[in-house]
Structure formats: structure tokens, C-alpha cells
C-alpha positions as CSV (number, residue, x, y, z in Angstrom):
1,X,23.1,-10.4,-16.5
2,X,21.5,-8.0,-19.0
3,X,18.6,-5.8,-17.7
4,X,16.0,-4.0,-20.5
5,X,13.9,-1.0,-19.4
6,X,11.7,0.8,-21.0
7,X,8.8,2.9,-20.2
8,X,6.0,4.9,-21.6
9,X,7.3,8.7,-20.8
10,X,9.8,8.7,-23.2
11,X,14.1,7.6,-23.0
12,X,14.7,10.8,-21.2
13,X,12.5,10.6,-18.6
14,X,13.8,11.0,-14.8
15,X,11.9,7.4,-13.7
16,X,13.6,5.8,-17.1
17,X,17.3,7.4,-15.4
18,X,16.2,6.6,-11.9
19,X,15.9,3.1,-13.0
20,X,18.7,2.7,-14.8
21,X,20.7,4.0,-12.3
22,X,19.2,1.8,-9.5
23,X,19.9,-1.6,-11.7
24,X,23.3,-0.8,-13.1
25,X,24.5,-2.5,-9.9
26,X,22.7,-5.8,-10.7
27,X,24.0,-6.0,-14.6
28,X,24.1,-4.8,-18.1
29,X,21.4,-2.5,-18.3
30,X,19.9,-1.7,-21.9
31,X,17.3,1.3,-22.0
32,X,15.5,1.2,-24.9
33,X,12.3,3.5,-24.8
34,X,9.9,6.2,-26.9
35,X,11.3,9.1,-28.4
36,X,8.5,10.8,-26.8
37,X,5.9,10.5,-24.3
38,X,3.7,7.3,-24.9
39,X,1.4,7.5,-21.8
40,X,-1.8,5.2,-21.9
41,X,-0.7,3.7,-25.1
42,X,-1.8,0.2,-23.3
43,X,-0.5,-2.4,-25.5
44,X,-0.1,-0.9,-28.8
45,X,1.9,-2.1,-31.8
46,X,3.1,-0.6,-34.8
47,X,2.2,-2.2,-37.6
48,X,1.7,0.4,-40.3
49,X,5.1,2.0,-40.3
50,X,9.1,1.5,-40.1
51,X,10.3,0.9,-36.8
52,X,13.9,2.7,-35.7
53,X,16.5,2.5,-33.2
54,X,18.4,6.2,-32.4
55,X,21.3,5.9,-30.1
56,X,21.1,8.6,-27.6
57,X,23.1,10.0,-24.9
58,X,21.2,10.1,-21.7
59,X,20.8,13.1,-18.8
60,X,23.0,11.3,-16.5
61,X,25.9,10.8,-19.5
62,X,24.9,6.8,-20.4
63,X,23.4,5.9,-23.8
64,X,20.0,4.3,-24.6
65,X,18.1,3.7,-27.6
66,X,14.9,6.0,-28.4
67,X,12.8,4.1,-31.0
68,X,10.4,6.3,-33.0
69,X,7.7,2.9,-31.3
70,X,5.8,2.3,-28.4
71,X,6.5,0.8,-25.2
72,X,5.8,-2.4,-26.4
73,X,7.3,-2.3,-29.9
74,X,11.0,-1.3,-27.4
75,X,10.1,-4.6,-25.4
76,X,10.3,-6.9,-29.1
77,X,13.4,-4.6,-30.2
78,X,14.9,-5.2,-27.0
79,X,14.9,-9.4,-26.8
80,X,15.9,-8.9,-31.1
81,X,19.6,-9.5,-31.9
82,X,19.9,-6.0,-32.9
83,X,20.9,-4.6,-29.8
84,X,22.6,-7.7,-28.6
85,X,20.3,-10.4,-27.9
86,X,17.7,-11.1,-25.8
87,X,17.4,-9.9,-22.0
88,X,17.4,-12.1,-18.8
89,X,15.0,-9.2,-17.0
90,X,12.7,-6.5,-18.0
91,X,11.7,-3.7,-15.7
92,X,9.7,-1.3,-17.3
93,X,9.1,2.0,-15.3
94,X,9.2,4.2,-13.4
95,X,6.0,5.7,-14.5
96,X,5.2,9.2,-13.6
97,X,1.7,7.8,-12.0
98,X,0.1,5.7,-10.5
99,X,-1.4,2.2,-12.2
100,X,-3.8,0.9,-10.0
101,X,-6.9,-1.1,-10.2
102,X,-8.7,-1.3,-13.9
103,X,-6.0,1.5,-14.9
104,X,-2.9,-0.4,-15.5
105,X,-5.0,-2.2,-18.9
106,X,-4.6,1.6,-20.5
107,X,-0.7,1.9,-19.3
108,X,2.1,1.4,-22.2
109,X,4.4,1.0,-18.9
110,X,2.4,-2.2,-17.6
111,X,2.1,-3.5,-21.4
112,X,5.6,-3.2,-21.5
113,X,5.4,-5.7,-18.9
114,X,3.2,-7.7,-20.7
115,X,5.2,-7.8,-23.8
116,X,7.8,-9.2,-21.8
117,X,6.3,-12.0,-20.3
118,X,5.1,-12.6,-23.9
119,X,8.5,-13.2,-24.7
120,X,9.0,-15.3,-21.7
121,X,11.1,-13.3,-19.6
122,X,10.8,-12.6,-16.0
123,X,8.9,-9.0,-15.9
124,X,7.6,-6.1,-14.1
125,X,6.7,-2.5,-14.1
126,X,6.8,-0.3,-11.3
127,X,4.9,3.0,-10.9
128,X,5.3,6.0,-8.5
129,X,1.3,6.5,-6.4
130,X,1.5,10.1,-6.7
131,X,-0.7,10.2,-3.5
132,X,-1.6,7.7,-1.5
133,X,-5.4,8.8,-1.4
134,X,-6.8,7.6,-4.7
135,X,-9.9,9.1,-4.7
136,X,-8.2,12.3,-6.0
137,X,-7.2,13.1,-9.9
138,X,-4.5,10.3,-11.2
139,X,-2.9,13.0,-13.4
140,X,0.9,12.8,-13.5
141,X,2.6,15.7,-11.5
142,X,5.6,17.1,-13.1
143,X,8.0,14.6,-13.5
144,X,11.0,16.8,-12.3
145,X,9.2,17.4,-9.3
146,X,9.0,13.7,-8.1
147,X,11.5,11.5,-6.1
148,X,12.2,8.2,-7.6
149,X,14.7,7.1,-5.2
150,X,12.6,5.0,-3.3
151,X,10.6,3.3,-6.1
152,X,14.5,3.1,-8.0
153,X,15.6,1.3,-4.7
154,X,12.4,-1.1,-4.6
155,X,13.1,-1.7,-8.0
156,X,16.6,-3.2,-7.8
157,X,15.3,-5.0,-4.6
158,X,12.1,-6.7,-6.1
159,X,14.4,-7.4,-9.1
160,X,17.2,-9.1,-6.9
161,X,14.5,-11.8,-5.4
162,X,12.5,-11.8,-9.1
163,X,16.0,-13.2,-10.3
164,X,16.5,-15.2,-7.4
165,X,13.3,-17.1,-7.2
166,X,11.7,-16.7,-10.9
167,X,8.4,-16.0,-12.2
168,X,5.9,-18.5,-13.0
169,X,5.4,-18.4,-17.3
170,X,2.9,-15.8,-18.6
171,X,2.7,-13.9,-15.2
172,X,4.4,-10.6,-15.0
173,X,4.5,-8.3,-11.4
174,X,2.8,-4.8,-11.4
175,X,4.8,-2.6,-8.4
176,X,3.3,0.8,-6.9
177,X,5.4,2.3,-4.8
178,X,3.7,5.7,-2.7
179,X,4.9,8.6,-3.1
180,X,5.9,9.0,0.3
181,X,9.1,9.8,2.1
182,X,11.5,6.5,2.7
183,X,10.3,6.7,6.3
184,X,6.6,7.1,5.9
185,X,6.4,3.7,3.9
186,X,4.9,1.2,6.2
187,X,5.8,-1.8,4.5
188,X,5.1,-4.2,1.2
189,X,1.9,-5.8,0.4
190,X,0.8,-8.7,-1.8
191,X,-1.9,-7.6,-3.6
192,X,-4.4,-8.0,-6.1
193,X,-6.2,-5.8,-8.4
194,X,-8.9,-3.2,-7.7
195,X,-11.5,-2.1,-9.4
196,X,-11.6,1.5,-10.4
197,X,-13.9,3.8,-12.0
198,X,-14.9,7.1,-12.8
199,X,-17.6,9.7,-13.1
200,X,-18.3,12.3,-15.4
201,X,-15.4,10.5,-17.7
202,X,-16.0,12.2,-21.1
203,X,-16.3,16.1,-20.7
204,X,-17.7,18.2,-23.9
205,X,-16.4,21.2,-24.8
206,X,-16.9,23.9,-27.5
207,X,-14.1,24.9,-29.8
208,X,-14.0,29.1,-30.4
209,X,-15.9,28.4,-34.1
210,X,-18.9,26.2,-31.4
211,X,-18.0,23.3,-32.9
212,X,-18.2,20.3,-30.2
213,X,-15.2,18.6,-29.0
214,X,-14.5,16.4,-26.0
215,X,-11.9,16.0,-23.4
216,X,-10.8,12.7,-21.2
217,X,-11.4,14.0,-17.8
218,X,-13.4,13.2,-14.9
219,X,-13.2,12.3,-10.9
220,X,-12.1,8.9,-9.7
221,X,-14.1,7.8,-7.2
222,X,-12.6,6.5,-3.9
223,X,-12.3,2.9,-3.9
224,X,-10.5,2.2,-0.6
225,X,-12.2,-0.5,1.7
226,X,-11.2,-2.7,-0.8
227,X,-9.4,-5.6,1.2
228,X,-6.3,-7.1,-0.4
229,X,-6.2,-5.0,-3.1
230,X,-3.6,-2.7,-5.0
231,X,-5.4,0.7,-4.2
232,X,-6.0,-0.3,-0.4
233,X,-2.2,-1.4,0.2
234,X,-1.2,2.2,-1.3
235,X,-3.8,4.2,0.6
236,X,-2.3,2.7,3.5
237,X,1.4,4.3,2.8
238,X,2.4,0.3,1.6
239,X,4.2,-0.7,-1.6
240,X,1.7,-2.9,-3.5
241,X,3.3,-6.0,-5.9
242,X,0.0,-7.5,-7.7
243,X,1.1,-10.4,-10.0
244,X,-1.1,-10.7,-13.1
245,X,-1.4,-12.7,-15.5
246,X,-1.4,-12.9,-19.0
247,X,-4.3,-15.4,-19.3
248,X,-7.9,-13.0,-19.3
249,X,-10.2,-15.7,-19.2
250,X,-13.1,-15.9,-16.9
251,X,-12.3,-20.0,-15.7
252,X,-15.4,-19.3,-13.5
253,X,-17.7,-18.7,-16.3
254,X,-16.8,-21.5,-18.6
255,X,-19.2,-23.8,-17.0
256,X,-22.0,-21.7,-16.8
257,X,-21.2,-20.5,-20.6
258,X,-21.4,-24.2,-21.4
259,X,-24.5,-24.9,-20.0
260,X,-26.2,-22.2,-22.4
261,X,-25.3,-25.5,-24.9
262,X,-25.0,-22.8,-27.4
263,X,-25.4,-24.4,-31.1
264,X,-24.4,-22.7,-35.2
265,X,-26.0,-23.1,-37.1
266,X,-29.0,-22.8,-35.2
């Protein structure tokens, strides 16, 4: 069995070797990811300029591919012939962060996902909750100082029954694992997605020549007592797997859209 991972913090992130580590007992793994940091990428493509493929030796001795892409464009590089043909798993992860709720659309980690149920591959991306209070700041700690042995264990588990039992087409998994001690996890939970949103979102600042610039930042606001959801499961100490889908159509609304009997020209 051969096993592609990617992510969006680059080939020489610790998740990526985490990962990679975790799966090598399952198959082939093949780790193809950005040269560099990609983080919130969502699903970008690159269009406008040569793609490339660097082999690399990797912190724990192994060798991956670092593509000059994103974490998508590694997901179409990776089921290509040049680097052997096309996967029977992708994993993309582990992200340095958590991708709850709303958030996971921004991720390149989760789109990586995407891009590989696009292919029509059995997919998922798993993410390290870097607290399992999400009303505070999602900013990524510094990698080197999370664990990733427990999400990298998860990982090779939830892989192990993805390969067992499948993955409906177009549907991909979204994994976030707390960042808790082994012990302190209380379990898994089938989730769906939150919602998530933020106050004070765009912050402007003034550059030393008072010029105006302005900064992503903000407050996420706590969204817990949200039952059956992502962001609930983790703020309970619980491993949430939230399948999604890669159809984004409201089904409800297509009735009540029709009935506006909506006529062009008018």
C-alpha cells in the first residue's frame, strides 16, 4: 500500500515527520509537501508558474519531495506518475493547530484533503487542538514544542479502519486530536462542524512613515454548547472526526430558490 502526506507547514515540519513515522508501519509512505510554510493557503493552486519537485533528506534521515507548490498542488503531484503513480491513501497533517468549525475552509492542510478526495482517494487530515478551550487565540504554538505522538498514533489508527471500511466518493474526514496528554483523552467523537467566528478580526495599524496598514488578528469567541459538533467534542478532551463533503450546496434551499420562479431575460 502506498501512503501520500502532505501538509501545509512545510516538508520539514515535526507533524509531517510525526506522520510519516506513525504510517511507515501501514505501507509505502511518500511525503511530498511545501518548501515552506503554506498555512491558510485553503485550496490554492498554482497556475501562473512552473511547478517543481526537490528531493530532500528529512530530520529523521528518510527522503520526501519539497515542491516549490501548495498543499494542494503536492496532492496532484503526488497521484501523477512522476513520483510513482497514484496513492491508495492520503493523510495530510499534522497541522500545527487546530481546524475547527468555519476554520478548516482557510487550511491548505484540510484542502489537501480535499484535493484528494478530488482525485478519488480515500482522504483525511488531522490537526493537533492546541487547547481544548477554543474560546482562546488559535495561533500555532511553536511547533518544536508540541507532542504529535498521540495525533501520529490516531492517525495510523483512523487510517487502518479508513482502509478497512472505505470512504464514500467525494467525502474526505477532518481529525482534531487535543492537545492533551494520552491519558487525559476521553475518547473519540463523531462530529460535525461548528460554527466559528471572530471579533475585532481586522486590526489597523500605522507603519513608522503613518501610513495605514492592517493586521489579521482578533479574539475567537467561545462557541462551546454547541452539541455534536467539532469544537464541543475537543473542549470536552475528545478526538473529533467530522466527515465533510465535497458537495457545498444548500439541498435545503433549492426548493425555496425555485419558488422565487426566477426568469432572464426578465
Amino acid at each position: 500500500m502506498r501512503i501520500l502526506v502532505t501538509n501545509d507547514d512545510g516538508i520539514h515540519a515535526a507533524g509531517l515527520i510525526a506522520l510519516r513515522a506513525a504510517l511507515s508501519k501501514l505501507g509505502e509512505v511518500i511525503a511530498i509537501a511545501p518548501d515552506r510554510p503554506r498555512s491558510a493557503c485553503s485550496h490554492a493552486v498554482t497556475l501562473h508558474k512552473p511547478l517543481r519537485l526537490t528531493r530532500v533528506e528529512l530530520p529523521d534521515g528518510g527522503e520526501g519531495y519539497a515542491s516549490n507548490g501548495t498543499p494542494s498542488d503536492c496532492i496532484a503531484l503526488g497521484v501523477s506518475e512522476h513520483v510513482g503513480g497514484p496513492p491508495d491513501l492520503v493523510v495530510a497533517g499534522i497541522n500545527a493547530g487546530p481546524n475547527l468549525g468555519w476554520d478548516l475552509t482557510y487550511s491548505g492542510t484540510v484542502a489537501a484533503a480535499m484535493e484528494g478526495a478530488i482525485c478519488g482517494l480515500p482522504s483525511l487530515a488531522i490537526s493537533i487542538a492546541l487547547t481544548a478551550a477554543p474560546a482562546e487565540p488559535t495561533a500555532p504554538a511553536a511547533p518544536g514544542g508540541l507532542d504529535y505522538s498521540v495525533a501520529a498514533e490516531f492517525a495510523s489508527y483512523l487510517s487502518t479502519a479508513v482502509i478497512r471500511h472505505g470512504l464514500p466518493q467525494e467525502t474526505f474526514l477532518n481529525v482534531n486530536v487535543p492537545a492533551l496528554p494520552r491519558q487525559e483523552i476521553t475518547g473519540i467523537a463523531i462530529t460535525q462542524q461548528g460554527r466559528v467566528m471572530y471579533e475585532n478580526r481586522i486590526e489597523r495599524r500605522t507603519d513608522p512613515r503613518g501610513g495605514a496598514y492592517y493586521w489579521f488578528t482578533g479574539d475567537r469567541l467561545d462557541h462551546r454548547g454547541q452539541p455534536g459538533s467539532d469544537i464541543e467534542a475537543v473542549a470536552r478532551g475528545r478526538i473529533s472526526v467530522t466527515p465533510i463533503r465535497l458537495d457545498l450546496t444548500d439541498h435545503d434551499m433549492l426548493a425555496h430558490l425555485r419558488a422565487w420562479e426566477l426568469r432572464w431575460p426578465g
